[in-house]
Structures are given as structure tokens and as C-alpha cells.
N, C-alpha and C positions, 0 to 999 in steps of 0.2 A: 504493500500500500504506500502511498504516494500522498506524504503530506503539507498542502498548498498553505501558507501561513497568509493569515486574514487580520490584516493591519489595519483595515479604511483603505487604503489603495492600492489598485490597479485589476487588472480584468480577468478577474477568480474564473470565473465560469469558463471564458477562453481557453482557461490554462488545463482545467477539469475536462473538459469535451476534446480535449486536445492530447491527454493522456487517455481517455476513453477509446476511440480512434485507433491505439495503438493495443489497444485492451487489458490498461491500466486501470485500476481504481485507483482517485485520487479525493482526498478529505480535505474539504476547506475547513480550516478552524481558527480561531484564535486562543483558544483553549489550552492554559500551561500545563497542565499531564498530558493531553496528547501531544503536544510539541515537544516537550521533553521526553516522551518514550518513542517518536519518530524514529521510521527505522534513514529515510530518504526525505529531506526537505527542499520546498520549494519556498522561494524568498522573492516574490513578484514586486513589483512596481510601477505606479504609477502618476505624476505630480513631483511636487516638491524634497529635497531632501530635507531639509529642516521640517517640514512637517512629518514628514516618517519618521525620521527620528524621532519625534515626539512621542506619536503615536505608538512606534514599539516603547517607547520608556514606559508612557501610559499605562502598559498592558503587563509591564514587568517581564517583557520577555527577551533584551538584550544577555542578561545571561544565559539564559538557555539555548539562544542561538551559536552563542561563544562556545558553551559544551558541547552541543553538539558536534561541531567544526574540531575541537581540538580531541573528541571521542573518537575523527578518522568513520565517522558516519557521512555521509553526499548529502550535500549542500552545494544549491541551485540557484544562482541571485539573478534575475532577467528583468533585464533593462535599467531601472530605477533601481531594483533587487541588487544588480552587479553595482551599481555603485555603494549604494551602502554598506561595502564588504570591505570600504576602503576608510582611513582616517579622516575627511573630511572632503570638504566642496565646496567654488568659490561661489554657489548658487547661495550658500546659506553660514555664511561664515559664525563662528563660534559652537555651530550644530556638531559634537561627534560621532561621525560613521562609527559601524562596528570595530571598524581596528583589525581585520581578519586577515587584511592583505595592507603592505603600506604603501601608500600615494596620495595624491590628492586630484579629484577631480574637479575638471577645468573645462569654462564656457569655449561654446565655437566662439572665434574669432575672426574679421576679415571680412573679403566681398562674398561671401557665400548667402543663401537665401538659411536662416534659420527659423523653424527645425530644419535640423535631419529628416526628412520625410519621406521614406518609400526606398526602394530596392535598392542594397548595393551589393557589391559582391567580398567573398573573405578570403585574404590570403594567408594558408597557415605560415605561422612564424617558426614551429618545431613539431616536434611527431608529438601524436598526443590521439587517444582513443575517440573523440571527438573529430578530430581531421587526418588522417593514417594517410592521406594520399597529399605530398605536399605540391605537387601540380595540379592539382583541383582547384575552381573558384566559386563554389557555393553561394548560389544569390541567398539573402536574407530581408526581410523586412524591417526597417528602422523609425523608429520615431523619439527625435530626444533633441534636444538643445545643449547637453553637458557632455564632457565625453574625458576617457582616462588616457594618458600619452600612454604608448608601448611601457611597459614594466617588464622587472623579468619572469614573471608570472603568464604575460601574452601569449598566447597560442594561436591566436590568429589575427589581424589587424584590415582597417579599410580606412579608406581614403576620402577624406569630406572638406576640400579646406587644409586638411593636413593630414595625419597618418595619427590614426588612433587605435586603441584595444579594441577589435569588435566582441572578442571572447579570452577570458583569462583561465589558470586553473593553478593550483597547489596542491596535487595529492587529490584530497576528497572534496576538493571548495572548488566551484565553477562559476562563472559569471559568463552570461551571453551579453550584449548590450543590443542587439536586435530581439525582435521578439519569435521563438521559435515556434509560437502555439500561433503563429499567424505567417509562415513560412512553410505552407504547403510542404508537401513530399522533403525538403532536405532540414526542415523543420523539423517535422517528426521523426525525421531520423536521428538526429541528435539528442532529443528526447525519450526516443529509446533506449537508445547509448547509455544517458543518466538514469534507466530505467531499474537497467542491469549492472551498474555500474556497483 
């Protein structure tokens, strides 16, 4: 089972019908025993970081999120999710990210149109169970105005403006910054991946 962490933001049901499809059962909850006996979580996103951080402090679930992650359990952060995985963002300064991974996330800059909005493609950065083929370019779908420079965490990166993470990992911590439950077929396959991961 497959469990979807329900903060106030972002698109639970997408994420639920989206492991369903791959014939996952996934549990939205906000609910701290089930989040802390997760076997597989997922850390979605949507909105503001400074208000998510809020809202996990709110609900007392920043540590259990940390446990989990440092238990070597899969943990999922997608889109707004992946950033939260980081120490901070200049979307909302003084707010702290989880701390899971360290960097700091940074607005687009420049003549670009933002958001980030709509298909781009992924080049992986290193082998990684996620992208095994590194001449593949896997389109994704994006929506987001913040984004993390390459770390050495990156596994895969795409080009908006400049060169950013589109997908990170450490072990058992992932972070998509597209959203993969709306990425048709190489969507769910990535999803699968963390399925069995």
C-alpha cells in the first residue's frame, strides 16, 4: 500500500487514480499512525512552500516524515513535494524545508515566460533505477515557478531558462519536480518503479 500524505495541498486524487492504473492501492491520509507505520510514502505538492511548511508543522508530522526517510523506507516528494525535501526557498524565506536533502530552492529567472508550464523532456544525469537508459529523453509534464540547480543528489535534469533538477534521489528519498501522475505512459512508469522500489 501506497501512502499519499494529505497536507491541504496538491492533487491527492490524481496521485490515487494514478497508482490505481498501475494496480496500486494508495491511502490518502493525514493521519500520524498511519504515516508513521507507512510502508512507501508519497509527499505531493501543490502552492506555496511557506504555507506547506506550515501546514505539515500544523499537523505535527515533520518528524515522522524525517523517520521515515532516515528508516531507508521510499519516500516520494513530487513537484512542490520535491522541494520540501530541501532546507529552504527563496519563495518563502525564513520557512524550513524538511532538511532531507541540502540546497536551496531558487525562483526562475530571466526572459523566460513563468510558470514552467507543460512538457519538457529529462536528461538523466547518472544511472539510477528511475532512468537505466542514459540516452533516453523522457517527456514529463511541469508546472512550477521554483526550481533546485543540479545537486549531487540529480538524476536527471531539464532545461527552462537554465539547467535544473527535474528528478533527484538518495538511497530511498526521490523527488520528481514534474508531475508523474499526469505524465501519461513514462509517468507511470516511474511510479511503478517507486512502486516496487
Amino acid at each position: 500500500m501506497i501512502t499519499v500524505v494529505d497536507y491541504g495541498m496538491g492533487n491527492l486524487r490524481n496521485i490515487q487514480q494514478a497508482f490505481r492504473e498501475i494496480g496500486q492501492g494508495a491511502l490518502i491520509t493525514n493521519d500520524r499512525q498511519a504515516i508513521a507505520e507507512a510502508t512507501k510514502l508519497v509527499l505531493p505538492g501543490v502552492g506555496a512552500f511557506g504555507e506547506a511548511v506550515r501546514r505539515i508543522d500544523d499537523l505535527g508530522i515533520r518528524d515522522l516524515l524525517a523517520t521515515h526517510a532516515t528508516a531507508g523506507r521510499p519516500l516520494l516528494g513530487i513537484c512542490l513535494g520535491m522541494q520540501l525535501l530541501f532546507e529552504r526557498s527563496e519563495e518563502s524565506p525564513g520557512a524550513l524545508g524538511l532538511g532531507i536533502l541540502t540546497g536551496e530552492v531558487k525562483r526562475f529567472s530571466g526572459n523566460i515566460k513563468i510558470p514552467h508550464v507543460g512538457w519538457n523532456d529529462v536528461r538523466p544525469e547518472r544511472s539510477s533505477p528511475y532512468f537505466p537508459d542514459p540516452g533516453a529523453r523522457p517527456c514529463f509534464y511541469f508546472v512550477h515557478s521554483f526550481r533546485v540547480d543540479p545537486v549531487p543528489e540529480t538524476i536527471g535534469v531539464t532545461e527552462y531558462g537554465c539547467l535544473f533538477s527535474a528528478a533527484v534521489q538518495r538511497n530511498n528519498v526521490t523527488g520528481f519536480q514534474f508531475h508523474p501522475e499526469k505524465s501519461q505512459e513514462a509517468g507511470l512508469d516511474l511510479l511503478r518503479k517507486f512502486a516496487v522500489s
